[in-house]
N, C-alpha and C positions, 0 to 999 in steps of 0.2 A: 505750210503744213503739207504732209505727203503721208495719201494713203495704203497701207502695207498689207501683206498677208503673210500670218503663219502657219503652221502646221503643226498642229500637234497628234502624231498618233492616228493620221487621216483625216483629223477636222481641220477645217480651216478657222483661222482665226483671223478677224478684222482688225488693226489697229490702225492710228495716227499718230505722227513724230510732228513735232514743233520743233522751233529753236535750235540753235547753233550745233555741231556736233560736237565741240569740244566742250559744251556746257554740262553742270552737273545732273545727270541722269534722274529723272522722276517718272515714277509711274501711279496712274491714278483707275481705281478700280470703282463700278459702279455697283448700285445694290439691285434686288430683283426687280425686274420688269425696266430697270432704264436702260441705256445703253453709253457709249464713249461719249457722246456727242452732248451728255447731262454736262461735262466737264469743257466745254469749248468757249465759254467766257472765263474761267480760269486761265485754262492752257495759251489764250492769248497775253492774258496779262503775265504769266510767265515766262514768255519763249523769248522773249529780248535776250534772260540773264541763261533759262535752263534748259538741256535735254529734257522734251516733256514729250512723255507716251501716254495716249490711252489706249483702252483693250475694251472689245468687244466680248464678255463670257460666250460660249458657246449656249446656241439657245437662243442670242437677242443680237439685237441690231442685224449686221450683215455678217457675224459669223455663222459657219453652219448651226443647222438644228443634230443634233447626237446623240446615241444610245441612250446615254443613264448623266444624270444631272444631281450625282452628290457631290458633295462638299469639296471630296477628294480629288474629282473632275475640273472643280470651277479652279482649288488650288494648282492643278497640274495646266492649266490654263497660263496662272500670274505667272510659273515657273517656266513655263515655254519664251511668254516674254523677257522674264530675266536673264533668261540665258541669250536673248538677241539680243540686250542693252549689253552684257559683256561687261558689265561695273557694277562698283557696290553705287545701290541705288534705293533712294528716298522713297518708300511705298505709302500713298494716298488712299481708303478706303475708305466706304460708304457701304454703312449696313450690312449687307452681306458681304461687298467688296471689303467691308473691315474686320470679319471674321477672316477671310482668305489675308488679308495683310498681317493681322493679327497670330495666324498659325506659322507664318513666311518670320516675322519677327521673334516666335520661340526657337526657331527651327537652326541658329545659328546658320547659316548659309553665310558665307562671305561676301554675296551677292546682297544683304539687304545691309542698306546701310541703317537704317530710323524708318518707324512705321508710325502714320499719324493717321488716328482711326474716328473713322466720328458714326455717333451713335448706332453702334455694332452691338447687335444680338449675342452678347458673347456669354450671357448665362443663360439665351434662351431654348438649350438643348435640355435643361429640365422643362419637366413639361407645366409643373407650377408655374413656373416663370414665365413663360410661353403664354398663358392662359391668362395672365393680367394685361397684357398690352394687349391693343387694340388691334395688334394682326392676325389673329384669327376669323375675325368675323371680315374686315377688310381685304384679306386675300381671300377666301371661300364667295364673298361679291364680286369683284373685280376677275376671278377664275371664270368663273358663270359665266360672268357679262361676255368677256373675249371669247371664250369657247363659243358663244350664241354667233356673235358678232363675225368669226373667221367663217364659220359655218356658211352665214349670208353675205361674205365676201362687202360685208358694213364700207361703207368710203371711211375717210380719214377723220373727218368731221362728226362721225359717229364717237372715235374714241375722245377728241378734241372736245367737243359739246359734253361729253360725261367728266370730263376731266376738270373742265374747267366750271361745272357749276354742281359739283360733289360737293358735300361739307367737310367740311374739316374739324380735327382737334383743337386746330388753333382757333375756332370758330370763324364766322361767313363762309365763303364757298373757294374754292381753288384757284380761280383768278383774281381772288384780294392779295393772297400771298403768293403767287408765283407771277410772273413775266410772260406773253406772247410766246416769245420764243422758246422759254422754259415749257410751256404747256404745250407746243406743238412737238418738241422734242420727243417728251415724255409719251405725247399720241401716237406719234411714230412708233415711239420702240414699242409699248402695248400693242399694236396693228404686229409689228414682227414678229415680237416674240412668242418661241415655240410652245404653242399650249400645254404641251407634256411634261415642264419645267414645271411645272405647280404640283404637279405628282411629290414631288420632295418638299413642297414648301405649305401648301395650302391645307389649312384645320391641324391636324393631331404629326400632321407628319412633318411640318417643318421643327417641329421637337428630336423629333427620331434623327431627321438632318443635322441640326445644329450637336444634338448628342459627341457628335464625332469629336469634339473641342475641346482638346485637353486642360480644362480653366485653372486647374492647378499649377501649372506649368508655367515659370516665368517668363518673359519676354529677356531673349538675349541681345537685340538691339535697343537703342533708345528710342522713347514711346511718349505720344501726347495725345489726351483721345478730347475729345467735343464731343460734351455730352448735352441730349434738348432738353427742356422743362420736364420736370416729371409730371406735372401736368395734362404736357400738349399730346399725348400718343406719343412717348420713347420706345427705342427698342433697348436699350442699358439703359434699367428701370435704377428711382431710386433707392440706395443702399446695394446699388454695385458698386457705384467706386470705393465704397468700404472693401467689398471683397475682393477688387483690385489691389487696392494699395497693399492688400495683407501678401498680397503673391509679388508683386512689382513697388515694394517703398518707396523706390528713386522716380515712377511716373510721374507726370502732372497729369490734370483732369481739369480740366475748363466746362464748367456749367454755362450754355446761355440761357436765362431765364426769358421765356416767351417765343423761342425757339419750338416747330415740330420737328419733326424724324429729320429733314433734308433742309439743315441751314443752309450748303453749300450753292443752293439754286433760289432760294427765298430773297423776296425784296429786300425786306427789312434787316437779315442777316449774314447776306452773299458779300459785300465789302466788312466786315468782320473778322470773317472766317478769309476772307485771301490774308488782311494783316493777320493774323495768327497764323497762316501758313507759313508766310515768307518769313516772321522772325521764327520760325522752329525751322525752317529750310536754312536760315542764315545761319542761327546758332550747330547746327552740323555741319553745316559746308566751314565752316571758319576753322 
């Protein structure tokens, strides 16, 4: 693994490159408040066969913190790294990283080859919609807390300790369903990231954010999304993949029943989702 930096525009952008150079290019994008590094037990189990990049959004992890943090920023982000992978290339998203995949896949670009999206907010630019899932009241806490927390320069174990005995949708607390290293990951990039990101996302305004999302609009690449329990806290509530399928027929949509928001790092459904990756990686690359 080798750690890169880009530039977009005067920000620097953090990423990591896995695997072979002549392997098939993949890029994996994270949702708010995580960082690259959510992806670093995937991208291992990947880099034998693939080009695998992750990306730091501006804002989190070790890229810079930046002016203004909408939608169109985070996508001019993916697009800076596409243009360094130099191929058509496989995009991975998560949450909000599957909105920015998701707009990269209507956009025909020659550069995206298949976007596999999992539970992305992609009708939560109404604000209806917005208002049913459970991230309103979850981001307006979690804003708080870090604003308080950077203020008083909190150690690490501050965000750790909250992380990991928070409740959850899925019920018990955040270290039933997540991993060690998942929950420290996760501390980290809340301790990083730039508190002014929630400006766009937190209460009434990640509506006005996600707005931008042209939902009508087909997907010109091929598409497979992971969607969690309607249940557990989703962000593609149920009766989106209805209104999916009316814009995109030829998608699949994969439910995992007892799934929350982030199977891709959860105990119970991190080997799952790699086999669903690599045969929707396999089926394109063939």
């Amino acid at each position: 693994m080798t750690d890169v930096t880009l530039e977009n525009n005067g920000v620097r952008l953090a990423a990591s490159v896995y695997g072979p150079a002549h392997g098939d290019p993949l890029l994996f994008l994270h949702g708010m408040s995580l960082s690259r590094d959510t992806w670093g037990e995937i991208a291992l189990r990947l880099m034998d066969r693939y080009r695998v990049w992750t990306l730091d959004f501006r804002g989190h992890g070790h890229s810079d913190r930046a002016p203004t943090y909408e939608l169109r920023d985070f996508l001019s982000d993916a697009e800076t790294v596409l243009a360094a992978i130099g191929r058509p290339t496989i995009i991975v998203g998560h949450s909000l990283g599957g909105c920015v995949a998701g707009l990269l896949g209507q956009s025909g670009d020659p550069k995206v080859r298949a976007i596999f999206l999992e539970d992305p907010p992609w009708y939560c630019g109404e604000l209806s919609e917005w208002e049913k899932t459970v991230f309103p009241k979850v981001f307006t806490l979690v804003s708080a807390a870090q604003a308080k927390w950077q203020g008083e320069k909190a150690p690490l174990t501050t965000y750790l300790d909250f992380l990991a005995n928070s409740p959850t949708p899925m019920g018990g607390i955040g270290s039933d369903h997540y991993g060690p290293r998942h929950l420290l990951s996760h501390a980290s990039a809340v301790q990083r990231l730039d508190v002014r990101c929630w400006a766009s996302f937190a209460g009434q305004a990640c509506a006005q954010t996600l707005s931008a999302i042209p939902t009508a609009l087909a997907f010109k690449s091929p598409a497979l999304l992971i969607q969690a329990d309607p249940r557990l806290g989703p962000a593609f509530l149920d009766g989106h993949e209805i209104r999916l399928k009316k814009t995109n027929p030829e998608m699949e949509t994969v439910r995992y029943d007892g799934s929350g928001h982030t199977p891709h790092r959860s105990l119970a459904f991190e080997e799952r989702y790699i086999r669903d990756l690599l045969t929707f990686v396999a089926r394109i690359s063939a």
